[in-house]
Phi, psi and omega in degrees: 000147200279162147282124186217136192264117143257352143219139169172192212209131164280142192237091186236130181249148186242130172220128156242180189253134141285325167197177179306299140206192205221124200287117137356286198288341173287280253273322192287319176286002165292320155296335188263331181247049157252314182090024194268052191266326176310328184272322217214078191286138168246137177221121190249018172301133154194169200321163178270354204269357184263111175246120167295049174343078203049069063091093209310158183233106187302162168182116173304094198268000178133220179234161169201148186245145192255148199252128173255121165060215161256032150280120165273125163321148113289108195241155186259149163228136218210136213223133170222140199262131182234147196287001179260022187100319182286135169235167198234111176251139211216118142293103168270093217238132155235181223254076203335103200315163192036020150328043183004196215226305167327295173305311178288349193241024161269336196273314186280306180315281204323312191293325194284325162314294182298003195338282196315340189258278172324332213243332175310286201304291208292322165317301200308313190263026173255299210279313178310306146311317178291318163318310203301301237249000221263006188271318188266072168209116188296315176232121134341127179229129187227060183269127186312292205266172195184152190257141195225147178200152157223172226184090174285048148327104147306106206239328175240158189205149167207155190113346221185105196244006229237145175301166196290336185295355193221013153312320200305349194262339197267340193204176198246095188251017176275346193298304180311319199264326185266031163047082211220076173232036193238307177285161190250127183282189177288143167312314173326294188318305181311305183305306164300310193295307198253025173264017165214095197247130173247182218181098126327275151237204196277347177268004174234169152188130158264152165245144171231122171259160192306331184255351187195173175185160195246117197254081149278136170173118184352283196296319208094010191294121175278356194311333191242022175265305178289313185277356171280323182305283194319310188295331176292321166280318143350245313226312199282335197277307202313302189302335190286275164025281218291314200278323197275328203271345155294302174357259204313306170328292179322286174327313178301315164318307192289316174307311205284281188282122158109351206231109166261150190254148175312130160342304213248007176274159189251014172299291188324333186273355183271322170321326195273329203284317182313331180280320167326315199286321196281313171317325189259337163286279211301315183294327176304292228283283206283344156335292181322299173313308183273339170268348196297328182218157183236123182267151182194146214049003179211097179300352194289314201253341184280329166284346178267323180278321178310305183307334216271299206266004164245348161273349183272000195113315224308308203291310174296311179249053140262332153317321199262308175318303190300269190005298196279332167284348176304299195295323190289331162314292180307306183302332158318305175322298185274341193289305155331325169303306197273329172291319161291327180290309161325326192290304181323300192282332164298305175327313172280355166273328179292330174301309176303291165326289187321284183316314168321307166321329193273316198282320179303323209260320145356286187279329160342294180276352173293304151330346216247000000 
């Protein structure tokens, strides 16, 4: 007998950067005197064992309809705000009762197929959201890239009564997570995929890919879906970070080589205070960022954000990050150099004049 969902849900994110950050406590009283609480549910509930340095703000943004197969969906869409500038936006696509396994990672081709019609929609409900929103957000932020996952979540299953532990034999879930369904993949491949499976209990379990992952679990518990969401809004601050810190790098560069500077000019010296200023704001912000959450009584979900967080990468772009504030330092650094040298030599030109001032009328009168 096939393997078949009879209840669960596609979970596909959208994540942007939105703003420098976002006051929380605005936005919900942004709502509340809009009065869109019938529209717009808010929930700041999450597991106690995850602490969440202000604690992400849920909002029910409605219905959208999704094209599944030759089906249109009713998908719930669901917009969660983090004080660090990002919103996430989750498509809850669900998953059609008696679905094969078959059926399903047919249903993961078609959406990956379909990407562009999802990356559209979700551009559209982002920039709308941010207007709604944009009274709690101190600078606007408009960045181009933006972070995608998707997340299968499973809650019933029939065809298959065997611990959970030994599905990976019964149905193909690297075909699934890699939205795959016309090749037959490698045995390698499969193996690369399936090399790490965690286990709460016997009755749940995830697999994770850099780009997706596979949720069973009974109860319906979101606990481990919000923490692959939190490493995924992590993984897009990183990337924005990384990207403002060439900027800027660059900008300087370009003032700086190839360019002489004026005796009496302060540019370098308005360069040294600007790079100073970019360093100690960027190093806050990803601090900030890298400190926002913590697992701390459940070793189950605190081994899911490591795991999570080591498919993103995380260790390589805090490596790139530090790296480049290193450089920014040093260019402060050398800039501040060039300001004080600048100061010395007009101070020694200023000396120089005095003594003359002092010495001509001297030989002057000798001569004279």
């Amino acid at each position: 007998m096939e393997v078949r969902v009879k209840k669960g849900k596609i979970l596909v994110y959208r994540v942007f950067d939105i703003g420098s950050e976002i006051d929380l406590e605005k936005v919900e009283a942004l709502f509340e005197d809009k009065k869109l609480k019938e529209r717009f549910k808010l929930d700041r509930k999450h597991n106690m064992a995850l602490i969440i340095s202000n604690s992400p703000v849920s909002i029910q943004l409605g219905t959208v309809e999704i094209n599944l197969l030759d089906d249109i969906i009713q998908a719930e869409l669901v917009a969660k705000v983090w004080h660090f500038g990002t919103v996430s936006l989750c498509f809850q696509i669900p998953i059609p009762e008696n679905t094969s396994w078959t059926q399903l990672v047919e249903i993961a081709a078609w959406i990956e197929k379909r990407d562009e019609k999802i990356e559209l929609l979700a551009r559209e409900k982002s920039k709308e959201f941010q207007n709604d929103i944009k009274y709690a957000i101190p600078t606007l932020n408009d960045w181009v890239m933006n972070e995608d996952y998707v997340t299968y979540f499973i809650q019933e299953m029939e065809g298959f009564d065997g611990p959970l532990s030994t599905l990976v034999d019964k149905v193909d879930i690297t075909a699934l997570i890699l939205a795959e369904s016309k090749e037959i993949l490698s045995e390698t491949l499969k193996k690369s995929t399936l090399e790490k499976i965690y286990q709460y209990s016997k009755d749940d379990l995830v697999i994770m890919d850099w780009n997706s992952a596979l949720v069973v679990e009974p109860s319906g518990s979101m606990d481990v879906p919000l923490v692959i969401e939190f490493a995924l809004n992590q993984l897009l601050e990183m990337r924005y970070y990384d990207d403002l810190l060439d900027q800027r790098l660059n900008t300087l560069y370009n003032e700086v080589v190839g360019r002489k500077k004026g005796l009496l000019s302060n540019k370098y010296s308005m360069l040294a205070e600007e790079a100073g200023q970019i360093y100690l704001e960027i190093s806050e912000i990803v601090e900030n960022v890298e400190n926002s959450f913590k697992a701390v009584g459940d070793f189950y979900l605190a081994t899911i954000f490591r795991a999570t967080s080591k498919k993103f990468r995380f260790d390589d772009w805090q490596k790139s990050i530090n790296e480049k504030l290193n450089n920014l330092a040093e260019v402060s650094k050398l800039l501040h150099s060039e300001v004080n040298e600048s100061r010395n030599h007009f101070l020694e030109i200023i000396i120089i004049l005095l003594i003359t001032i002092e010495v001509v009328p001297f030989v002057y009168g000798l001569f004279k």
